[in-house]
N, C-alpha and C positions, 0 to 999 in steps of 0.2 A: 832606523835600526842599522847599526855598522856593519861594515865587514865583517869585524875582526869578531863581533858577538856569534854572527852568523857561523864563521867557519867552524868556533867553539860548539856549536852547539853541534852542529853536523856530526863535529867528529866525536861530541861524547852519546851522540844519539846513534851510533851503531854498535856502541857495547850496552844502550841500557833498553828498558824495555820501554814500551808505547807509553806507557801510563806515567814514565817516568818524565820521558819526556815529552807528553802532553803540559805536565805540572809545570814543568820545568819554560814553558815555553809562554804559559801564562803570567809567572812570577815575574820574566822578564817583560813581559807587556805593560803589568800597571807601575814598575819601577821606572819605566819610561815615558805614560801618561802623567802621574802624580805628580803634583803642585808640591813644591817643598815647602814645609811647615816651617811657621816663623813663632815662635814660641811668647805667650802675652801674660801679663802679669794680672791674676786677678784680684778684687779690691778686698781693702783686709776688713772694712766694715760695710756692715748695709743698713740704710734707714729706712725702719720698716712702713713709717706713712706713708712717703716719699713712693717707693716700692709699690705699695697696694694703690695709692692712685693713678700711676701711670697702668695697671694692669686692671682698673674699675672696668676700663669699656671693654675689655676683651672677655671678662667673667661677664658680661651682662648677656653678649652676645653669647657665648656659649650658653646658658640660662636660657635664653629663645630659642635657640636651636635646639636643645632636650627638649622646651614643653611641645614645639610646634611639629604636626607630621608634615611628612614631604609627600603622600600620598593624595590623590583626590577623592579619597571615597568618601561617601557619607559616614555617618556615627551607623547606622544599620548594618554599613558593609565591613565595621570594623568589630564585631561583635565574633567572640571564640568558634571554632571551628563548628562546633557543638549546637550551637544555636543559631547558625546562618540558616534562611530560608529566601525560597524563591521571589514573595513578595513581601515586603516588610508591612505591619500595621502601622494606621497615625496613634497609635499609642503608647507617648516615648517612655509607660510604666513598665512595658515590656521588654524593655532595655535592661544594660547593669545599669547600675546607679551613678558608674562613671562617666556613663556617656549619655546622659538624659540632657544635660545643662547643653551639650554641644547637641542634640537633637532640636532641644526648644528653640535654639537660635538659628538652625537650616529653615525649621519653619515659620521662622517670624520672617525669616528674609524672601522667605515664597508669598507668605501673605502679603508683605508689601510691595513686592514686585508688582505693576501695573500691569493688569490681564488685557487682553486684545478683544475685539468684538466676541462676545457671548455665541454661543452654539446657537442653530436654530432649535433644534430640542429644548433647550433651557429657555429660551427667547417666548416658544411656543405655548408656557407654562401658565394656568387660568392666572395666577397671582402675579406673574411678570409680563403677561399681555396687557393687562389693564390697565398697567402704569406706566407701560409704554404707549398705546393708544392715549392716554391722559398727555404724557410727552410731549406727541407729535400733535395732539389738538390745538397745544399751544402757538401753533405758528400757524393753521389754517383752520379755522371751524368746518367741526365735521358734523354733517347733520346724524340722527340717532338713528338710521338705517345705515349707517356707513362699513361698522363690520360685514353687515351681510350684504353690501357690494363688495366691498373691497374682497373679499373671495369668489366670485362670481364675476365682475368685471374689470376693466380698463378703467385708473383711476387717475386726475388731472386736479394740477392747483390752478383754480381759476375763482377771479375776483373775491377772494379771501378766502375762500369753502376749497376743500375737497370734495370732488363732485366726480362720478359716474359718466362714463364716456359712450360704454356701448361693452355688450357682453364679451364674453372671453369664447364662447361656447359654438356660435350661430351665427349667417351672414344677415345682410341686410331685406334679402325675401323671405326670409325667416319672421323677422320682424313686422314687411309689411302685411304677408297672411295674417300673422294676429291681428292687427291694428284694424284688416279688413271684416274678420270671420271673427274673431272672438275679441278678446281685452285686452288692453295693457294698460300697465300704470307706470307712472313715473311720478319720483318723490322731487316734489317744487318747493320742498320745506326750506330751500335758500332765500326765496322770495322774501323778500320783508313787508311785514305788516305796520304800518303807520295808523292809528287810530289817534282822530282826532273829535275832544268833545266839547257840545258847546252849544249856542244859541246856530241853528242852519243857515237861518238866514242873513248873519252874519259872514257867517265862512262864505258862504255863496258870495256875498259881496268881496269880500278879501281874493277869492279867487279868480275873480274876474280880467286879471291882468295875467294870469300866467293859465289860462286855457283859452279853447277858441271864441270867436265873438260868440258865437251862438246860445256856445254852454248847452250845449241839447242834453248830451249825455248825464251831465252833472245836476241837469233840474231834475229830467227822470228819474235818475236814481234816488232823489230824495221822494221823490212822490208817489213813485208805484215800488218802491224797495226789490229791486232788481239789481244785478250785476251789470255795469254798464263800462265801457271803455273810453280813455276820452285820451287824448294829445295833451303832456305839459309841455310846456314852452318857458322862455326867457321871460320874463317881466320885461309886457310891453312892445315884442317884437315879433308877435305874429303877423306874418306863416313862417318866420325865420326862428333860427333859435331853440329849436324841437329840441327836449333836451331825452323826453323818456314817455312810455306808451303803460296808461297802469289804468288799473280797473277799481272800479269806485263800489264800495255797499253802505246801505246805509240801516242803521237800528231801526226798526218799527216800532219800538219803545217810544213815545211820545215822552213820556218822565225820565226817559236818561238818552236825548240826542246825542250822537254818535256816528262819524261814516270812518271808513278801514279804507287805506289804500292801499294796495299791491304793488311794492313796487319791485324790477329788478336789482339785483344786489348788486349791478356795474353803477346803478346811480341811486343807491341808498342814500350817501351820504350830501349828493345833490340836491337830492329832492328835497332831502329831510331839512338843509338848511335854505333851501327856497322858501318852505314851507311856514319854515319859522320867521322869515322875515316879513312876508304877508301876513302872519299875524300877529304880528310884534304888536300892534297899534289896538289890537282886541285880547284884552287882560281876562278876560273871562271864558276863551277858549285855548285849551290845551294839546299838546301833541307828545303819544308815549309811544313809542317801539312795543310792539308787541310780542309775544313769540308764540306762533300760531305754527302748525301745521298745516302743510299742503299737500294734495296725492291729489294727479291729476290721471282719470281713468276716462279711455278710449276706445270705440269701435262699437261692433251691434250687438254684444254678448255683456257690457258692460253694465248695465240695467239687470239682466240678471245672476250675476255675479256680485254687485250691494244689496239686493236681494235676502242674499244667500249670506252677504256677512252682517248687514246693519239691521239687529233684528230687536223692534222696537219694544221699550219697557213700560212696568206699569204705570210710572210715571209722567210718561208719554203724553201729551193732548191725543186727547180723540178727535178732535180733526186732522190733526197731523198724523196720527196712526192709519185714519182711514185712507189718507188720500195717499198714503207709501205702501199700503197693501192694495190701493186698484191702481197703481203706478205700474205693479209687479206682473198685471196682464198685459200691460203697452209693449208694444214687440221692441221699438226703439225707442231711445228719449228724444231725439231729432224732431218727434212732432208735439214737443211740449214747447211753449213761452221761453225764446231765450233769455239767458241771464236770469233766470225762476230760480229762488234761492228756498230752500225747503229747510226747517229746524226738526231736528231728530232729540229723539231720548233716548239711548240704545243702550243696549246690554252689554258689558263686558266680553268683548272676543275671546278671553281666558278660559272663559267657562265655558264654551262649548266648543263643537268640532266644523269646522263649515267644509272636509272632505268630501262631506255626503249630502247632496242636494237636497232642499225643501219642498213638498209637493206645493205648487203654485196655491197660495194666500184667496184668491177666488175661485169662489165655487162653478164650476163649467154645467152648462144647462144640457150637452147634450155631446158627442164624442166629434164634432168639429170644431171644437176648440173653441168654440163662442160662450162670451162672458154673459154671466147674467145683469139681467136688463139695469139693474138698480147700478151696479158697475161702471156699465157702458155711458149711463147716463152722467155719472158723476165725473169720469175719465171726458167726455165732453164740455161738461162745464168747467174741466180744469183747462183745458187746451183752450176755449173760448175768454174765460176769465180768472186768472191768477192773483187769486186773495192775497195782501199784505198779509195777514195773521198769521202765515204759514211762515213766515220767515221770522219768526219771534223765538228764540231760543235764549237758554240758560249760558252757553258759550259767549253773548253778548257782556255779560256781567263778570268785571275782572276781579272781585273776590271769588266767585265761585271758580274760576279758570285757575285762580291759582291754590285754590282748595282740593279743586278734583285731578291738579298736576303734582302735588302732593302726595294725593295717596295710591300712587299706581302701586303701590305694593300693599298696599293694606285689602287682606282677605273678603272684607265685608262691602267692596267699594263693587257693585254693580250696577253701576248707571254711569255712562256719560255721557254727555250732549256733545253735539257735533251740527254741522252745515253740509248741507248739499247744493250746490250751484251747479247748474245746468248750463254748458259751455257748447254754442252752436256757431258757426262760419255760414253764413247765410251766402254768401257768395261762393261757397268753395263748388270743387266739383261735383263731389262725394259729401254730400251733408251726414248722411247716414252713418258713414264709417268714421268723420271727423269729428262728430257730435260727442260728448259725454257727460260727465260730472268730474266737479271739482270737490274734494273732500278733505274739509275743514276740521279739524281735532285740536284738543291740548293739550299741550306741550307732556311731553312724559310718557303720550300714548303712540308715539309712533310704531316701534315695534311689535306691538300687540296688534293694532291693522294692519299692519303691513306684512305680518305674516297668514293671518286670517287670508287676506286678499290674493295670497298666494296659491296657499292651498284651496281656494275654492276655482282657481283657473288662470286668474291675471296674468299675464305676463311681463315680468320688469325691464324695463327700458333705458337707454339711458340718455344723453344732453344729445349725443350727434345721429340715435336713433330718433329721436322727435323731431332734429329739425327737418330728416328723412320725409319721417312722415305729411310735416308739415309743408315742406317740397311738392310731396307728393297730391297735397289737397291743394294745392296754391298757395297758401298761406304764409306773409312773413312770420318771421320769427326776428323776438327782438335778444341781441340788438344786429343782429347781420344784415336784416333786414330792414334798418332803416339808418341810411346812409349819411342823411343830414341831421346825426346825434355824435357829438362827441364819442360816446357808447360806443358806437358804430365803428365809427373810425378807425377809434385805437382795437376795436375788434378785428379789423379787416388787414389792420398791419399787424397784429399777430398771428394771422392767419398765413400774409404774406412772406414773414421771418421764416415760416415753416418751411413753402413752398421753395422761397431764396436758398434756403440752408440743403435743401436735398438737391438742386438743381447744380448748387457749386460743388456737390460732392460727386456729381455722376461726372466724368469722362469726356471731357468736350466732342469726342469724337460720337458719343453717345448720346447726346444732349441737344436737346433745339437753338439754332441760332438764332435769339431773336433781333439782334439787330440786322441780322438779313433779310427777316421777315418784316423791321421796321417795326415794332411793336416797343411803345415807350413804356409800357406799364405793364409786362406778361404776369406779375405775381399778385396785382389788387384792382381793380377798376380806378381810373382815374375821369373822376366826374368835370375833371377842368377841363376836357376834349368836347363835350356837350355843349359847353356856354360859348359866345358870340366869338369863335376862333377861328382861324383857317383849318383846312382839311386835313388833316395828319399826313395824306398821301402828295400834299403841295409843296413840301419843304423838305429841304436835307433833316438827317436825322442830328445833326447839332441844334440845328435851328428848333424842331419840333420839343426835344428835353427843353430847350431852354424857355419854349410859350408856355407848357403843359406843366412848367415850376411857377411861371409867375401866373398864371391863371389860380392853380391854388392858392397859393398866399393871395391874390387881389380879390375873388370873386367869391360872392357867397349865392347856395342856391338852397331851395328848400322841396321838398315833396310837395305833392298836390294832395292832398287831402278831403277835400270837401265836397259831398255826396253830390249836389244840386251842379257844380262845374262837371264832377265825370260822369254823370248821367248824360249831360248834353255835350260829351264828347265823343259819347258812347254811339249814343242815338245819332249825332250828325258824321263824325267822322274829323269835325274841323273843330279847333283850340278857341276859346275865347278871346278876345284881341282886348291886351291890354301889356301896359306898360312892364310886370314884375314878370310874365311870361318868358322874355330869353333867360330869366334865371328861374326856372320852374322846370322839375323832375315828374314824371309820372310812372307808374311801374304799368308795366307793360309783361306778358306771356310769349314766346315766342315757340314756333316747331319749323320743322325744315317743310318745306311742300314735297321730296323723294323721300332720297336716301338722307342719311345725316343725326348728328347730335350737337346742338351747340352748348360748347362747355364754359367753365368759368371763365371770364375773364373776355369772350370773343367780341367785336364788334360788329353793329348792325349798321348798314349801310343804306342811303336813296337809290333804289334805281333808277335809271331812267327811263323815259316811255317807250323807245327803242325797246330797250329792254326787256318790255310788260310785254309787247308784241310782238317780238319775235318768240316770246315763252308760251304764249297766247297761240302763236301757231304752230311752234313745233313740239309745245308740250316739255314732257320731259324724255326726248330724245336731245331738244337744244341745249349745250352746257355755256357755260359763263364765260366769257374771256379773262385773263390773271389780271390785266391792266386796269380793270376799270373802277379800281380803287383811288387811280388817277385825276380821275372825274366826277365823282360821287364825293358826297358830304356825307360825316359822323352823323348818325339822329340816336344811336342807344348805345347802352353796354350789358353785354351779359353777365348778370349779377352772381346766379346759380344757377348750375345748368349742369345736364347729366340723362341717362334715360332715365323714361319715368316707367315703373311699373304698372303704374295706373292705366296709363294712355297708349303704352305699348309702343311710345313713338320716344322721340329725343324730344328733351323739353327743356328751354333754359324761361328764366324770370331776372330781368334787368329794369333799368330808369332808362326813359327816353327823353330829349328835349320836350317840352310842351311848343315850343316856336318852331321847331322842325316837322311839328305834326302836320302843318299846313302844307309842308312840300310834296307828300309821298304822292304819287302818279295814281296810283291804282287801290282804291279803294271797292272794300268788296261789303255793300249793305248789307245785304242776307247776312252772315254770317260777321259783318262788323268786327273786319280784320284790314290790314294793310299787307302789302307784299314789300318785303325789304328782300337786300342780300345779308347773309349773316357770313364770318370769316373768323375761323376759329385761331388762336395766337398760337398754335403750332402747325399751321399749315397757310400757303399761300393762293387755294382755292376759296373762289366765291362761291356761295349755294345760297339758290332761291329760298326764303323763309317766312311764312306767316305773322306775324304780331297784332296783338290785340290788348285790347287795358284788362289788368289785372286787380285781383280783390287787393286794397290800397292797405287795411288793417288786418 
């Protein structure tokens, strides 16, 4: 802007007014901005194809700009002022007609959007339960009580089944009071049934190479039809080779020979194919999978709680009828014929109510509760001699099992046959509380007893509740309990993954150190410390992993098994001398002699005679020194151990060497015990401890 415009303007802006020279002051601003125009010649024609295609994409683009909105609302929320509402219908009839086309296509674009996991509400629905339970059956078989645990208890995928762990509800003295005072059941429907038919005395011959020489159990049970237990093995490698622990029945049917075997479902498909190779060479005997039912019921109330549900039909044998109504006076079944297998004709659980107890089946002679004589007399000749005929039922016959698994919905269907097996531990401590029946059904009737058995008292149990129990009677339980089975094994290292996995999650500063403690194997028994090694306490802890890995891999050992060797181990105190002995386990009971519990996994030590005697005089005010694990030889391992409710003491149950038995200093005949030191792998105190042989099956 110049001078000379400026002075000009000054001087005519004191004769004009504001407004004039406001205008006046603008005019000269954009004549000063403005670009001078250069003047262009426009064209004298236009061709009008020419023209319209260079302008095609600019009208097409305007053309989607009109139809498309720039808003996000839906077609509902663009509806006249007049008809907006708070929630819109899915019914795009209630639209104008302009916007229905663009409604249908919001919700075709929702339906095919992919939904995320379903509600639990909608999940929970009868018609979308079902077909999920069918789902998930597909990857584990669920036995037909599974709904009504799986709300009720802790449930686990093991060896193919979903299986019941232990309630959700109650601890484990919960469990053992029933087990003691009243019933429990627990459903063993995992168990596989193998029924093989044929000529007997053939299969007896075929099996002779994969059971023990004896065969005690396997002729028995063809002869007095009885439930018997026997050892399979390897073909050929007896006492080695154990492969699985199964229970034998046989048909009383002379016209359709038949025995069942029970096996568990960690070695179904060993067995099954052991089975068949033994009898590949006999064409005229066959082996079918069955599908049976199992419910295994326990304790002193158990007798009359079947009672109360198994209540026999017209159909029934009248001897079979009689001898289950004076069964019904017996206080307990403990004093019946082990392994007594009893055939029923029973009535339909459906149809009636077993909340409301039965008055007892015989008639009482007088208000002491004593049965009449005809009774008593009968109930004696059963305990003295257990008729085959009684074991003869319709459940033998696989037409009829798959006839009457058929119609479990058919209204008119009131009869079914069933098995009762009478399961007693003649060794345990508690026969009384460990004794029961085993109850046999088909396939399709689980749920109908097993609610029956509920409501009349039972109480359900589950896989880590029974081995409790069975703990608690002595009793192994397969297959934890028997070490020298594949089964076993791969049991015991998944036991150990467990134990590994929470041990590396807790805090070192919180957690046991066990290579301080020197302990090669704190999370599973290592059975390679037993056989012909040095002492765990004689070598650097390099040195000891590296004997207790090739002892595994080199050496093989087996259980002791056989009644006539632990009878006269029992009675003398000293092992048989014989050559397969340093590789020979025996299961053995152990308790502390004070204070104490020895837990899973502890080991048991030799004393020495020092040691018997200075204990010997000063009792238990004398305690142990820490060193004299230095000096002392391995003889056991504590397999399970824990207190016992039973005993009221600490109780573990482990395998001892059989060639170590000959060492222990102090043997106590009365009572047909040994004194060890037991040392539990989270502590580095010794405690004096008792051991004695335990029930082997």
């Amino acid at each position: 802007y110049s001078y000379t415009y400026l002075q000009a303007d000054m001087a005519n802006a004191q004769g004009a007014s504001r407004k004039d020279r406001k205008s006046r002051l603008v005019h000269n601003q954009l004549n000063r901005d403005a670009a001078p125009v250069i003047p262009q010649a426009l064209p004298r024609t236009i061709i009008v194809e020419e023209f319209a295609a260079a302008r095609l994409a600019e009208i097409a683009s305007l053309k989607r700009a009109l139809s498309s909105t720039i808003s996000n609302n839906r077609a509902s929320q663009d509806v006249p002022r007049h008809l907006r509402r708070r929630a819109s219908s899915h019914n795009i009839y209630r639209l104008p007609a302009r916007l229905r086309q663009r409604a249908r296509d919001e919700m075709d674009a929702v339906q095919l959007k992919p939904r995320g996991k379903p509600k639990r509400r909608e999940r929970r629905r009868p018609s979308n339960f079902m077909s999920e339970s069918e789902r998930r059956s597909s990857k584990h078989c669920r036995l037909e009580t599974h709904l009504w645990h799986a709300k009720r208890m802790h449930m686990e995928n093991m060896w193919g089944y979903r299986l019941s762990l232990e309630p959700t509800d109650k601890g484990q003295r919960a469990t053992f009071k029933a087990s003691q005072h009243f019933c429990t059941v627990f459903d063993a429907s995992a168990t596989s049934c193998l029924e093989i038919t044929g000529d007997l005395d053939m299969i007896i011959q075929a099996f002779r190479s994969i059971l023990p020489p004896d065969n005690i159990a396997f002729k028995l049970s063809s002869t007095d039809y009885r439930c018997r237990q026997t050892m399979i093995h390897e073909t050929d490698r007896y006492p080695y080779g154990a492969i699985a622990a199964c229970n034998i029945m046989c048909n009383p049917n002379p016209s359709s020979p038949a025995l069942w075997f029970w096996i568990h479902p960690a070695v179904h498909d060993v067995v099954s194919a052991l089975l068949h190779r033994c009898l590949s060479s006999t064409p005229s005997v066959s082996i079918v999978s069955t599908e049976l039912l199992k419910f295994e019921l326990s304790g002193n109330r158990c007798q009359s709680v079947l009672s109360n549900v198994l209540r026999h039909d017209e159909s029934c044998p009248e001897n079979q009828s009689r001898v289950w109504n004076a069964l019904s006076s017996v206080r307990t079944q403990s004093s019946l014929p082990s392994g007594a297998v009893l055939g029923l004709q029973v009535k339909n659980p459906k149809t009636f109510s077993t909340a409301q107890h039965l008055p007892p089946v015989c008639e009482l002679t007088d208000n002491n509760n004593r049965i009449a004589p005809a009774t008593e007399i009968l109930v004696d000749n059963l305990l003295r001699n257990w008729s085959h005929d009684l074991s003869q039922s319709l459940l033998w016959s696989p037409d009829y099992r798959d006839r009457v698994s058929s119609s479990i919905l058919d209204p008119n269907c009131t009869s079914v046959p069933v098995l009762l097996v009478q399961r007693l531990y003649r060794e345990s401590q508690n026969s009384n509380s460990n004794s029961g029946w085993d109850l046999i059904l088909p396939k399709g009737w689980g749920m109908a007893f097993w609610k029956s058995l509920i409501y009349a008292g039972a109480r359900a149990i589950g896989f880590n509740d029974r081995r409790n129990i069975m703990f608690e009677q002595g009793v192994p339980s397969f297959p934890d309990g028997y070490p020298d089975t594949k089964a076993g094994a791969m049991y015991a290292a998944y036991i150990a993954a467990g134990f590994a996995s929470k041990h590396e999650r807790t805090p070192k500063a919180k957690r046991v150190n066990f290579e301080v403690n020197k302990i090669v194997s704190p999370f599973q028994p290592d059975w390679g410390l037993l056989l012909p090694v040095e002492s765990p306490f004689s070598t650097p802890m390099n040195e000891l992993c590296a004997v207790s890995q090739s002892a595994d891999k080199s050496s093989v050992f087996f259980v002791l098994r056989d009644r006539p060797q632990i009878s006269h181990i029992v009675d003398t105190g000293q092992s048989l001398t014989c050559d397969i002995s340093s590789h020979c386990l025996i299961r053995v009971r152990l308790h502390m002699c004070f204070k104490g519990v020895p837990y899973d996994n502890a080991l048991v030590f030799v004393p020495s005679k020092d040691m018997c005697d200075q204990l010997r005089i000063h009792k238990n005010k004398w305690s142990c020194p820490s060193d004299v694990g230095e000096t002392c030889s391995l003889v056991a391992i504590v397999h399970k151990g824990g207190f016992s409710l039973a005993s009221g003491i600490g109780v573990g149950f482990g395998f001892a060497s059989l060639a170590t038995l000959n060492t222990l200093p102090e043997w106590d005949p009365r009572h047909k015990r040994w004194l060890v030191l037991i040392r539990n792998v989270n502590s580095q105190q010794f405690q004096f401890g008792w051991m004695s042989i335990a029930n082997q099956t």
